[in-house]
N, C-alpha and C positions, 0 to 999 in steps of 0.2 A: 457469455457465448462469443463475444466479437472481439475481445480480447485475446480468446483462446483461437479463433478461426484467424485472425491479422496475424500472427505469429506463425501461425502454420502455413497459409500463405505465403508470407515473402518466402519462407523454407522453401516452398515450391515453385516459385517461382525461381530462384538461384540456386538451388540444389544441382549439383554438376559444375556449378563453375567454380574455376581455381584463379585468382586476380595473383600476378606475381610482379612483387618489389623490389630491387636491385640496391642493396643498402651495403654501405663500405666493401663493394664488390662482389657481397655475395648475394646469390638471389631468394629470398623469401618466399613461400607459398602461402596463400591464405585463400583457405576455405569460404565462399563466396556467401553459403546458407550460415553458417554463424556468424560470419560478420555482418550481417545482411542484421540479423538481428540483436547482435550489440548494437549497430544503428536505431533500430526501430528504438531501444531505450533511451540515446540521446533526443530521440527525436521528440518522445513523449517527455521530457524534463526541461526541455529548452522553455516550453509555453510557461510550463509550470515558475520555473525561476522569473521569468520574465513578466509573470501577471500575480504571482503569487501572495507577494504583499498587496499589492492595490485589494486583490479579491478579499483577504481580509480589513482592511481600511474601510469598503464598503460593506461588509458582513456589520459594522460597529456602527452604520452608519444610515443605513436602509434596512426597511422592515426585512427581515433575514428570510422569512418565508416564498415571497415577492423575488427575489433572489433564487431563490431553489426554485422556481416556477420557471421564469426565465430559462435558467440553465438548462432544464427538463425539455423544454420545445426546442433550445438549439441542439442539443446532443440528437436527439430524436430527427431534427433535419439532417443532421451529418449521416447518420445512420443509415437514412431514406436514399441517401443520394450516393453512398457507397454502394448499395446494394443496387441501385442505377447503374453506376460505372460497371459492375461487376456482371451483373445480368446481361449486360449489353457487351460483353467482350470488352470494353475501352478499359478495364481496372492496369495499372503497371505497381512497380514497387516503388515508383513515386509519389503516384496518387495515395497508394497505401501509407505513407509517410503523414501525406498531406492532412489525411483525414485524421491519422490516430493525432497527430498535434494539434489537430481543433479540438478534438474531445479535450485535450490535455488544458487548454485554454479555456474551456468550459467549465473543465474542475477545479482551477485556479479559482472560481467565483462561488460555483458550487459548495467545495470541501468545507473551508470557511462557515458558511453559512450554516450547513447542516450540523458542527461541530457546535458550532455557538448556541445551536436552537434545542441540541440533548437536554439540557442544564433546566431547561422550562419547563418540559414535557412533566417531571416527575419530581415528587419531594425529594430535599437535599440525601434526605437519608437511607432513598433507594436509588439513587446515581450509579452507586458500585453494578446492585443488582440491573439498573438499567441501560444502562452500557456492556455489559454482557448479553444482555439478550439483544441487542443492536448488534453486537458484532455477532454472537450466535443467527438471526436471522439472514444477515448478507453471508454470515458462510455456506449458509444452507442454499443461496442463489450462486454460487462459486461451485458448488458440489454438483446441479442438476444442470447449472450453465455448459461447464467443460463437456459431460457425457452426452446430454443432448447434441451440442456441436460437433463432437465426433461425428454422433450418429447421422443427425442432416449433411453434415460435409460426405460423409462415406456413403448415404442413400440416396440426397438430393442432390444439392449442390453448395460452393461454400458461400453465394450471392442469397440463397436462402439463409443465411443466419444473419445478415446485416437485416434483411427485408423484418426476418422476427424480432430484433432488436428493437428497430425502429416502430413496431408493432406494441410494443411491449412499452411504450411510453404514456401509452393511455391508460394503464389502470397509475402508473407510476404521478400523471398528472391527476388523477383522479384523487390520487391516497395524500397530496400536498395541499390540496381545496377541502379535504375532510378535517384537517389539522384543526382544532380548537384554538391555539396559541396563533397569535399574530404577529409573534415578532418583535414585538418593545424592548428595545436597549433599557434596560435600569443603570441606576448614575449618571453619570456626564456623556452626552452622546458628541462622537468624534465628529469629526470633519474627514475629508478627502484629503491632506494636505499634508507637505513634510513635516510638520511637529507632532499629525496624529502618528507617522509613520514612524518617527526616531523615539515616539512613547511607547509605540507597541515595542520596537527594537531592545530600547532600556530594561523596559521590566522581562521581559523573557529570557536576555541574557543576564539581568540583576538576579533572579531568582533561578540562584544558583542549581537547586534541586530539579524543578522542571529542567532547566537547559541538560542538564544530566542525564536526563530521560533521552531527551531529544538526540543528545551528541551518542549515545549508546544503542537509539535506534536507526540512526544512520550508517554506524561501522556496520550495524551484524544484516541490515538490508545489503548496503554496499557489496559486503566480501562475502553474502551468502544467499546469492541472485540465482537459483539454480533453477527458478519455473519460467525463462525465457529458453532456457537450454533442452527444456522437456522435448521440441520436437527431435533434436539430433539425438537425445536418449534415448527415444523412444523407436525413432527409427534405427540407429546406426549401431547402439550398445543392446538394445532388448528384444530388436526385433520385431515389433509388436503391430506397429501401422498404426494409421489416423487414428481408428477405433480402440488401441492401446494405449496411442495417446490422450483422448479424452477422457478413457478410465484412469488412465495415472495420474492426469490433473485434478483430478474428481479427490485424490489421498490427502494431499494437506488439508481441504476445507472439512473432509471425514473426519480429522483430526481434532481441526478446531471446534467444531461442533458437538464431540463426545465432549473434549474439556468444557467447552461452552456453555453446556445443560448442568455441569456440575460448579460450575463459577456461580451459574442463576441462583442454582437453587441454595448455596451457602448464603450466612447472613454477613460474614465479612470477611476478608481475609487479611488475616494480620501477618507479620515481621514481612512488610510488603516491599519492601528496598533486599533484601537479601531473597526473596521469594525471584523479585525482577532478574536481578543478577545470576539465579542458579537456571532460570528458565530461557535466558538469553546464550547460555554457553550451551544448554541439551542442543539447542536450538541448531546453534554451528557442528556440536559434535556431530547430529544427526544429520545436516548438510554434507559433512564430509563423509559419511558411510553410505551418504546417500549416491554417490560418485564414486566409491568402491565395487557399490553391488552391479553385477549382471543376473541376479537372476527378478523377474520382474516383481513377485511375489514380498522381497527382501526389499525393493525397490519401492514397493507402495506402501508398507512401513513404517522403514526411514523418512521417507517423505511426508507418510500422515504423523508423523514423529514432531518434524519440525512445525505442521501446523497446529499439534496442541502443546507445543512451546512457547510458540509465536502467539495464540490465542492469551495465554497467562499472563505474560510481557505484555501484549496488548490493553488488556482490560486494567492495569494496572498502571501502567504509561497514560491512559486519558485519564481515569481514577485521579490522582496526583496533579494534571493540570489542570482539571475541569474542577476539585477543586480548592487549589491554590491560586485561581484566576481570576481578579476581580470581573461581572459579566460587561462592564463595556469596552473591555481589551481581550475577549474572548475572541472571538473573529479575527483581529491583530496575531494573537499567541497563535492561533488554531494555523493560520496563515504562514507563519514562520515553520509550526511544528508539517505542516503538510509540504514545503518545498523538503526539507530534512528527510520527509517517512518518502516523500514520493521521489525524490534527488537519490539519495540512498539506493534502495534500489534500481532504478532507469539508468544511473549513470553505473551502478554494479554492472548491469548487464551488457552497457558496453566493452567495463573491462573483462567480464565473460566472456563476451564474443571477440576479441581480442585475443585471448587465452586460449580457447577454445578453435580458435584459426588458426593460432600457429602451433599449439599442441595438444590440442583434443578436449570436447568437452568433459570429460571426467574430471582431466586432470585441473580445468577451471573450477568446477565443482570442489573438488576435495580443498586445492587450496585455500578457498575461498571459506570452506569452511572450520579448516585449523586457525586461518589470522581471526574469525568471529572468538575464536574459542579465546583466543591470544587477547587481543585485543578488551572482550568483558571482563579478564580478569585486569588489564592497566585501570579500565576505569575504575573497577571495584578501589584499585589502591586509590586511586587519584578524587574519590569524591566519597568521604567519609560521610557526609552526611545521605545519601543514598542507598551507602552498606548500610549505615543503621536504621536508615525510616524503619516507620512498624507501621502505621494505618492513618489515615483521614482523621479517625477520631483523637488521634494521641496529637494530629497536629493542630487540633480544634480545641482541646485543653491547654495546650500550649499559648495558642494564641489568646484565649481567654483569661491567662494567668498573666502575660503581657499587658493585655490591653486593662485591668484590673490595678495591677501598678503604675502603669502612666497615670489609670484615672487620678487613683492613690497621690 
């Protein structure tokens, strides 16, 4: 909800204004609401790069639960005090800045943690299925999130959806105390310190297969950032208003969630490196139709398109590094792979709203979604071992025919 209302927001708040640059003599115009929110994604990536590694250093390092506690009461204060500003008249598009990069520095510590703690929850050899129903459940909060905030922005007001956010931290702190798992690093637990940080570094970039994951979900977030763009869609291409907009954000997670019930309920999914690879290109194809259509119907779609492409790629990208990860560089990888997944897109969005200022957000859209398309096929050439993965299991035989001949 206050991701989809911050977004809509600074729109409204800068919508109408035209900022003009005078560059090699000629003058520029740039639309002040999409740039306004290409900003807003540098703004949320700055914390992120900047706290990202430490948040996993200490994910490896501290009981990870404790961790996710923590985080849960600061976001919940940020929340509380946005809805302050805003209720009270005093909100500007600085403050809104201010506050979305706390959150962002929050999840720097957060992401980490919770990534590292999947792994616990469930035996090794429902991971697959347990990680789908992980992301199945938060799409299902991305789905009721967007429409409701429509609805309270269009009924109430947009200081009541921060107030409900920050509301909505007390079952969130409740459901993290009910947890059975406490959080124990198994093997050698890190330290804080540059050699745990240049060992997380090593093995994520040594292991060649995950970093592939990682560098493939950065280009197609990057070049196919099209749901910061949804309010200028929604208003300037469909026509449709706040309440359009909420419904239209509500299509990717609709998306993820039809794939998401059918990822659960399969027992495994095999040829998973070429599966990756064809669901990362729908992904972009569907990005770029998705920047074609005016009509809203063809629009919700494409859009719920790319999120049960994204859902596939998703489940299969943690799959693959949750488990090729030994668990006390878990928090370390997870911390790398989340500046990547969350860089990726925030800093897409800037060059969105870049694009989208000087020539229209369609035309950001569409591009961005051809160079995805461009781009998974280099990688497919460029990381053979990827095209061929097939499953967890074929890489657990492997490693047991290995580790059998050393003994040997």
């Amino acid at each position: 909800m206050q991701v989809i209302a911050v977004n809509w927001h600074v729109y409204q708040l800068l919508r109408g204004t035209t900022y003009t640059l005078a560059l090699f003599g000629h003058s520029i115009g740039f639309a002040a609401g999409a740039l306004g929110l290409g900003v807003l994604g540098f703004v949320r990536v700055v914390p992120i790069i900047a706290f990202g590694l430490f948040g996993g250093m200490v994910a490896d390092s501290v009981d990870r639960r404790r961790i996710i506690m923590g985080s849960q009461v600061a976001a919940a204060a940020s929340a509380a005090a946005l809805a302050a500003f805003t209720l009270t008249g005093r909100v500007s598009v600085p403050i809104l800045y201010l506050f979305s990069a706390l959150d962002a520095a929050v999840a720097a510590f957060d992401g980490p943690a919770q990534q590292s703690l999947v792994p616990h929850l469930v035996p090794r050899r429902d991971l697959a299925n347990a990680i789908s129903l992980y992301i199945l459940l938060w799409q299902i909060g991305t789905i009721t999130g967007p429409a409701l905030a429509g609805l309270v922005i269009a009924r109430v007001t947009i200081g009541a959806v921060y107030a409900l956010n920050a509301l909505s931290f007390v079952a969130v702190l409740f459901g993290v105390r009910a947890m059975r798992y406490r959080g124990h690093v198994s093997g050698p637990r890190s330290s804080v310190s540059r050699k745990a940080l240049l060992e997380g570094l090593r093995f994520t970039h040594g292991a060649r297969l995950i970093w592939s994951t990682m560098l493939l979900d950065f280009l197609a977030t990057f070049f196919s950032s099209a749901r910061t763009m949804l309010p200028i869609v929604a208003d300037r291409v469909l026509g449709v208003g706040v309440q359009g907009y909420g419904l239209l954000a509500t299509a990717q997670p609709v998306g993820a969630i039809l794939t998401g019930v059918a990822l659960t309920l399969r027992k495994e999914l095999r040829h998973q490196g070429p599966t990756l690879l064809i669901s990362v290109a729908i992904y972009g194809l569907a990005t770029a139709c998705f920047g074609f259509s005016t009509i809203f119907a063809l629009s919700y779609l494409f859009f719920a398109l790319t999120g049960a492409a994204d859902t596939v790629s998703t489940v299969i990208r943690h799959t693959i590094r949750q488990m090729l990860t030994p668990d006390h560089l878990r928090g370390r990888m997870s911390s790398v792979h989340m500046i990547l997944a969350s860089g990726g897109p925030q800093l897409g969005e800037l060059e969105a709203g870049l694009v989208a200022a000087l020539w229209g957000a369609p035309i950001a859209i569409i591009t961005g979604g051809v160079a995805t398309v461009l781009l998974t096929a280099w990688v497919a050439w460029a990381s053979p071992a990827l095209r061929h993965y097939q499953n967890d299991r074929a890489h657990e035989r492997i490693s047991g025919r290995t580790s059998m001949q050393q003994g040997g």
